[in-house]
C-alpha positions, -999 to +999 in steps of 0.1 A: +000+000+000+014+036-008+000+048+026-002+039+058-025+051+084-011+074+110-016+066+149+013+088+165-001+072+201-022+043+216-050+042+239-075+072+240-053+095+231-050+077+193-086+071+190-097+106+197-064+113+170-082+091+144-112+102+146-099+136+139-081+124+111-100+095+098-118+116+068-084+127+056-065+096+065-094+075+045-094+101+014-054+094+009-059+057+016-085+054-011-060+069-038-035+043-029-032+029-067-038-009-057-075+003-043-079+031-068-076+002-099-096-021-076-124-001-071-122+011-109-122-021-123-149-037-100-177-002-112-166-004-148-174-047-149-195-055-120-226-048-144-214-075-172-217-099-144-249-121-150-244-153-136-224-168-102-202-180-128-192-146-138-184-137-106-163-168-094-142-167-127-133-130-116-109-131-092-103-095-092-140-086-088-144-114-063-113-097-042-132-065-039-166-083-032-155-102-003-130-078+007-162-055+010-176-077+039-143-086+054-140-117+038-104-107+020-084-140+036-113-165+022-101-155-017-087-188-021-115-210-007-139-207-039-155-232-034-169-226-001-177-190-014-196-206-042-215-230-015-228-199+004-236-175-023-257-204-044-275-216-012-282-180-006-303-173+032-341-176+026-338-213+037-330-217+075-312-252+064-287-230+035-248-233+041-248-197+051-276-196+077-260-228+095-220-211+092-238-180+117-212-158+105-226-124+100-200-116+073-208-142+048-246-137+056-249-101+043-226-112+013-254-134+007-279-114+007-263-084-014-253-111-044-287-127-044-282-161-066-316-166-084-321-205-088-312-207-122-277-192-115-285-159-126-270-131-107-277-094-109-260-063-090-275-028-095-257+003-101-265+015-063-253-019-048-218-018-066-214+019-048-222+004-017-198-026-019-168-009-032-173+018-002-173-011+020-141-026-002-121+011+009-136+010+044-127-031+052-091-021+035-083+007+051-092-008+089-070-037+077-037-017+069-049+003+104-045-030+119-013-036+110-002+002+132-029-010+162-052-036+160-070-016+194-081+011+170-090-014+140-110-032+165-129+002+176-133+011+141-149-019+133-170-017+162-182+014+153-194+008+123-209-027+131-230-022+164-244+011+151-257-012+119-266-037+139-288-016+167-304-005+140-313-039+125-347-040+153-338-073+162-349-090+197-330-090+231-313-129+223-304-121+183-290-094+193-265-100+214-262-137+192-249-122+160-226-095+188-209-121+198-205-139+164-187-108+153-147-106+164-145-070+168-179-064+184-174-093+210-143-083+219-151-044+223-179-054+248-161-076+265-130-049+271-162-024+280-176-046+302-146-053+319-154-092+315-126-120+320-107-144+292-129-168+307-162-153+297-158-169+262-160-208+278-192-202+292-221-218+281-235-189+250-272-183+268-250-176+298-231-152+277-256-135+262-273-127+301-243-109+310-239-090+282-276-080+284-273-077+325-238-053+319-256-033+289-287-027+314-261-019+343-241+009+323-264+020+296-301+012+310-315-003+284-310-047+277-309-053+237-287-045+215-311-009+210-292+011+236-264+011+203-280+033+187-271+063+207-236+076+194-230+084+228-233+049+246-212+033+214-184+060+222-182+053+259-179+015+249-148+024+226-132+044+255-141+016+285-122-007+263-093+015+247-088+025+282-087-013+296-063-023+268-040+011+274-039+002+316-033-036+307-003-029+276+009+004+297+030+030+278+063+028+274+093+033+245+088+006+228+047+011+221+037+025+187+033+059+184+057+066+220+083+090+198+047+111+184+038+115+220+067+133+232+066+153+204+028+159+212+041+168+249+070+192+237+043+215+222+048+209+185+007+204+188-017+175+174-023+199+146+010+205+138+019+166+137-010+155+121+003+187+093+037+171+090+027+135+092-003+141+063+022+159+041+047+130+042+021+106+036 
């Protein structure tokens, strides 16, 4: 990738520098050339695409489609793509319904495989999957600076979709806790042990419901959709992972924060650090 995303220091104090900087960072990310003639190639041929056979023979179009719902690492396993995309999820016994993962489910819905193979992606949908391509990209390269903040990110994103979903109390928290990032925000948030993720999954799913009623009054998935309560999540667990890690010279971003200390100014850094991106 021609740029890397900039995190000059861990813990809060990076998240509240990314989310400063994340429009610019994401606008600089998104020229990189590999995801520039990514996203090119996918708008200009998505809508020659007419069967599931299209698709699969495509390996370029299928990098940006899976890499849209953070599917990027399953590239090489076309035949398991093909499984879940030509059983589709309107039948509770399909490949994808059974897999539970939320990933591969909305893949399956947006590339809807008729039953004679046929497949059909509007002009509207292709927009939406090649913004989710750059987005999905861009928190990967961010994970490779800090994997806290991809993880935030992520969760962001995610738990504001899925509050919105109107779901009930159990599915809910059930496809929270099949997502990576969004389990393992709440459970920083909720200040739950490693040993939380043996327990029995109806036992799981109480607590999480029991802590969200504790800290943000409210017992589905719902009290998500206040910006507010998904921000005080982000910081509960940046905050837990910064006291458990601890700064010190050898954590990312430990040179930026002296800088940041010696009055050079977040302004000024993020200045120089954009122009040398």
């Amino acid at each position: 990738m021609a740029f890397s995303p900039i995190i000059p220091v861990s813990g809060l104090a990076g998240w509240n520098y990314l989310k400063t900087t994340l429009d610019s960072q994401s606008e600089i990310f998104n020229r990189s050339p590999e995801i520039q003639r990514d996203v090119d190639y996918f708008t200009e041929n998505i809508g020659n695409v007419e069967t599931l056979d299209d698709l699969m023979s495509d390996r370029q179009l299928l990098r940006v489609a899976l890499g849209a719902f953070g599917l990027s690492d399953e590239i090489n396993k076309g035949a398991f793509v093909r499984k879940v995309l030509e059983e589709g999820t309107a039948d509770s016994s399909s490949f994808a319904v059974r897999l539970n993962n939320s990933d591969y489910l909305d893949m399956a819905n947006m590339f809807a495989v008729g039953d004679d193979g046929q497949l059909s992606i509007s002009a509207d949908q292709a927009a939406e999957i090649t913004r989710g391509y750059q987005d999905e990209a861009f928190e990967v390269e961010l994970g490779e600076v800090d994997n806290s903040m991809r993880l935030a990110l992520n969760f962001t994103r995610e738990i504001e979709e899925l509050a919105n979903d109107g779901l009930s109390e159990n599915a809910g928290w059930f496809k929270a806790m099949a997502s990576v990032p969004m389990r393992t925000v709440l459970e920083g948030a909720f200040n739950l042990p490693e040993s939380f993720s043996a327990l029995d999954v109806d036992r799981q799913k109480d607590i999480l419901s029991d802590k969200a009623n504790d800290l943000f009054g409210g017992k589905t998935i719902d009290v998500f959709k206040d910006p507010e309560v998904i921000e005080t999540a982000v910081s509960r667990y940046l905050l837990r992972e910064q006291i458990e890690s601890g700064p010190s010279a050898l954590t990312p971003g430990f040179a930026a924060l002296s800088l940041l200390g010696g009055g050079l100014g977040s302004a000024g850094i993020t200045n120089l650090l954009l122009s040398n991106a």
